[in-house]
N, C-alpha and C positions, 0 to 999 in steps of 0.2 A: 410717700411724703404727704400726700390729701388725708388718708387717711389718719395719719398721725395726728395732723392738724387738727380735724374733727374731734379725735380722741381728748387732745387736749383743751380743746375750746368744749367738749362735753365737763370736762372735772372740772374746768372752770366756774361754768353754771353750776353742777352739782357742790359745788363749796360755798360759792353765793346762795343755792338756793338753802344749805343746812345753816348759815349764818344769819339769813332772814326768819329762817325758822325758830332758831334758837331766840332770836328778838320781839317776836310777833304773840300776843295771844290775851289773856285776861291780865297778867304782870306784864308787861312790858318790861322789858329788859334793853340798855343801851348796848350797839354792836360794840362798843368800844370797852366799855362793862363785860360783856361775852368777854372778847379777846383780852380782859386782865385777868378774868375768874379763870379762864386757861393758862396765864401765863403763870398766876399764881399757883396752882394744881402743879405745873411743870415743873416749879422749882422749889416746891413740897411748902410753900408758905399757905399758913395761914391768912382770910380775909379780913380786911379789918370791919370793924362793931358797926359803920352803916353799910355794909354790903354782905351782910350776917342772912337777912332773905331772900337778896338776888342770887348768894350761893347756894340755900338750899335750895330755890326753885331749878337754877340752872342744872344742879348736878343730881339731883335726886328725882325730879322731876323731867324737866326738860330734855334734855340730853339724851335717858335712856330713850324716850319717845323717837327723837329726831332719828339715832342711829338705829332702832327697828322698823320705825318706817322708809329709812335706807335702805336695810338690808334686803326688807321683803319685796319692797319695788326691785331693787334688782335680780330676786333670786325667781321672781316669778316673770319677769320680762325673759332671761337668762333660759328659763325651764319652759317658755313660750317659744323660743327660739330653736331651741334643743329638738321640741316636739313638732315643730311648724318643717324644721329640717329634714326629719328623719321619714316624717310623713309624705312630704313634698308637699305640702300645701298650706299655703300664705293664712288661710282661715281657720286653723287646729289652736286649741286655746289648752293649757296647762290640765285643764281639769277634765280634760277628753276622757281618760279613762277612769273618770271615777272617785277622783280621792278626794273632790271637795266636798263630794255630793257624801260619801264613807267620814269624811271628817266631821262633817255637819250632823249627822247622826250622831257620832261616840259623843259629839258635847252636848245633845242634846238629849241623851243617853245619860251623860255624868250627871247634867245638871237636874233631871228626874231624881238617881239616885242617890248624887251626893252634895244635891244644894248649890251654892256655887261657889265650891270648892277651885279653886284655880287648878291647881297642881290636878285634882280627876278628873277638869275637863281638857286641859292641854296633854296630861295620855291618852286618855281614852279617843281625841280626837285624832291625835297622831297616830294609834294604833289599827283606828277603823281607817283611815285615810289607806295608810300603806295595804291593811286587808282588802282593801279595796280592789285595789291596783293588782294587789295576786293574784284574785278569785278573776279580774278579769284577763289577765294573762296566764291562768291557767287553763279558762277556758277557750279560750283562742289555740292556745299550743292540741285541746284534745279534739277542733276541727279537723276533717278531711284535711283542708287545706288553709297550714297556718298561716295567712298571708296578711298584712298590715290592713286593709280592710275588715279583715274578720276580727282583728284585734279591736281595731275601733269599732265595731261594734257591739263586740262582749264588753266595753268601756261602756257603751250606751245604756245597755241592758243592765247592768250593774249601777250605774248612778240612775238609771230611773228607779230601781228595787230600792234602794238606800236613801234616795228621796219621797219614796212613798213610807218609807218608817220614819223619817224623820216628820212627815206628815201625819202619821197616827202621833206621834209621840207629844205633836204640838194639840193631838183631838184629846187627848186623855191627862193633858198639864194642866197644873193649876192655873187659872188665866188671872190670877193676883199678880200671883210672883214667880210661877216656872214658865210659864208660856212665853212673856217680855224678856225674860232672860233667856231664853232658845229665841228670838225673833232679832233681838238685839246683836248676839252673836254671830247668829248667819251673815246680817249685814255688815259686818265686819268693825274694829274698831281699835285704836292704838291707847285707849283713856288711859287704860290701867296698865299698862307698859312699865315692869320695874328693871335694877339690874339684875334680879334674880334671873326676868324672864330672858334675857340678852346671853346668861350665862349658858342657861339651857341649849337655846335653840343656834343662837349665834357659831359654836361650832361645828354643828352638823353642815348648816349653810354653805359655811367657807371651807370643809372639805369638801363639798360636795363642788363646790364652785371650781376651785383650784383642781381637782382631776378632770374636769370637766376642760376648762380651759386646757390643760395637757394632752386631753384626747380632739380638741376638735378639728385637728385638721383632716378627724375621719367623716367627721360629718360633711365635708366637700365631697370625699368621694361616696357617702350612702346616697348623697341627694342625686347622682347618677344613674342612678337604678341599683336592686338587687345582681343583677348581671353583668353589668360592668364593674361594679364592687369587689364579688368572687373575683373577676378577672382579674384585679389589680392585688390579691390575696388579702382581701379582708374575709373573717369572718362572718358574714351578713348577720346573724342568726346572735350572736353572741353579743358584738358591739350593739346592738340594738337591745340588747338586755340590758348589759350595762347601761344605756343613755337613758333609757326609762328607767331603771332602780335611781339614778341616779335623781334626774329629776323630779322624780316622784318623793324621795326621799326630801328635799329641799322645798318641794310645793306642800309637805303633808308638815313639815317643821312650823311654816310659816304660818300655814293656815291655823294651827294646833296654836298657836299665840295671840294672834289676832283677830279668828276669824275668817269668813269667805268674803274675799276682795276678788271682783270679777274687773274685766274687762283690760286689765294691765298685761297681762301677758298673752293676748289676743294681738290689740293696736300698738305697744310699745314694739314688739321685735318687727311688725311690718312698717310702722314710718323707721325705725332705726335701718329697714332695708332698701328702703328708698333713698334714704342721706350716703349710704357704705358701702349698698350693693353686697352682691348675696356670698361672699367669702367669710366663712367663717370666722375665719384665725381672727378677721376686724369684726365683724361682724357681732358675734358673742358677748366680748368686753362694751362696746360701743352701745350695744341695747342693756347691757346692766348699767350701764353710767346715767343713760338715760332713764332707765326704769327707776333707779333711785331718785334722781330730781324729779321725774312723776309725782310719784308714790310722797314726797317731802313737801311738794307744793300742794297736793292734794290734803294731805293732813291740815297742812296749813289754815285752809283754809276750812276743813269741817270742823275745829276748835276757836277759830274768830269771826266766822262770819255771823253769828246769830248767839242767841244769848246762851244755849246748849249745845251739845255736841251734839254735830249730825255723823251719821255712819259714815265710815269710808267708801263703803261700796256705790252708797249715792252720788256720792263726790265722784266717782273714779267714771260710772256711767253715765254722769249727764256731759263729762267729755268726752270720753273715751266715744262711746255709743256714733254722738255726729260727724268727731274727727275719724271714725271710719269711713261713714258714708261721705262726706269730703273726700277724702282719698279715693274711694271706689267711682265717687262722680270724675271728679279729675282723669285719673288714669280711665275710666270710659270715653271724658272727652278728644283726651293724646291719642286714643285708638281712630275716631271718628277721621282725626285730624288727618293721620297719616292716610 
């Protein structure tokens, strides 16, 4: 019942916070104006001749933004979770093995050879992200001993190689107009957010999301060990393929649209486990609820606070960054205490 509460007092916030969203920015738009431009939409009417801008801002505009910086706050809190699980460890962040560092090249990679092209840098970013994540889990499976350490290591070796080419790529760009546009993109950003992009990426997400939630009551029993797991007949070996394709598939979506947004799925699934505590089945949903009102508040405010847009990545780390070490102070103090 606690946790239901939570749950529900999380959507709460997260529909305050996409409402304040939808309100806030260089148009201003009234919350009560939002909620007619919706009711209108609902019942297939037309707006009338003085609310002819606020509905294009709202629906063409607005709106896609809000619902992708939704989706990917919570698919990356969600896939922070997944991996922080499987790992056993509270400090594993989404892009452990690789695929932001493999995404960040493919766009940096399209935008060399195809200008900036939307549509070749959201493949080519998608495509090197997930190549990423193979090359490092296939070199892991061709160790002595394929054990979750040696995994996240080939994840290390691999995004450091894919970060030193996205480092040449930025030595040998145009520093007019290709360089800014690979510099821009790493730091992540929702400006150019249409429905197109929503149509693209949006279903991968919510598959990926919804078998995820179907399977997680395995992830209580990997977080027990490889040996107690077999015991209980899971396959070790297999569900851990699946939870990384899976995730990785969802982290290389999002970043393929947006960009590299760090630090959200590091700090969102470990305060989300200090409010729910470490049971998945609550656990899961509960840090994607949260990862969305993040991820919604944080846009929020790199589009209003100053007269340009600032990155999201900047946004996400000048909180994310301290409300870790808050937390890590804290829980050192509760240890001292006891």
């Amino acid at each position: 019942m606690k946790h239901n509460h939570a749950i529900i007092v999380a959507l709460s916030v997260l529909l305050a916070c996409i409402l304040l969203s939808m309100s806030v920015g260089r148009y201003p738009l009234k919350a009560t104006s939002v909620l007619q431009l919706i009711g209108l939409k609902i019942q297939f009417r037309e707006p009338p001749k003085e609310m002819s801008n606020d509905y294009i801002v709202f629906w063409f505009i607005r709106l896609p933004r809000v619902l992708m910086s939704s989706a990917v706050g919570a698919v990356l809190a969600i896939a922070g979770t997944v991996f922080q699980g499987l790992f056993r460890n509270p400090l594993v962040s989404p892009d452990i093995l690789g695929v932001s560092a493999g995404a960040g090249f493919g766009a940096g990679l399209a935008i060399l050879l195809f200008g900036k092209s939307t549509a070749a840098i959201q493949t080519l970013a998608f495509a090197f992200g997930l190549l990423a994540v193979v090359i490092a889990y296939t070199m892991s499976r061709h160790t002595r001993s394929a054990s979750v350490t040696t995994l996240v290591l080939s994840g290390i070796i691999i995004s450091a190689l894919f970060s030193a080419g996205l480092s040449f790529l930025k030595y040998v760009a145009d520093p007019y107009e290709e360089l800014p546009a690979i510099v821009f993109w790493t730091m992540g950003s929702f400006s150019n957010i249409l429905w197109s992009d929503l149509a693209k990426t949006f279903p991968i997400m919510a598959v990926c999301v919804l078998i995820l939630f179907v399977l997680r009551w395995k992830l209580n029993v990997l977080t027990l060990g490889d040996d107690d797991a077999m015991a209980l007949g899971i396959d070790v070996d297999r569900a851990r393929e699946i939870y990384v394709f899976l995730a990785t598939l969802m982290v290389a979506s999002s970043v393929s649209s947006c960009g590299t947004i760090s630090w959200v799925g590091l700090v969102i699934p470990h305060m989300a486990r200090l409010i729910v505590g470490p049971d998945h089945s609550v656990l899961l949903p509960f840090a994607g609820i949260v990862g969305a009102s993040f991820m919604v508040l944080m846009d929020t405010l790199a589009r209003s606070i100053s007269g340009g847009e600032i990155p999201i990545s900047i946004m996400t780390s000048l909180i994310g960054a301290p409300f870790l070490g808050y937390l890590m102070l804290k829980q050192e103090k509760s240890q001292w205490d006891d």
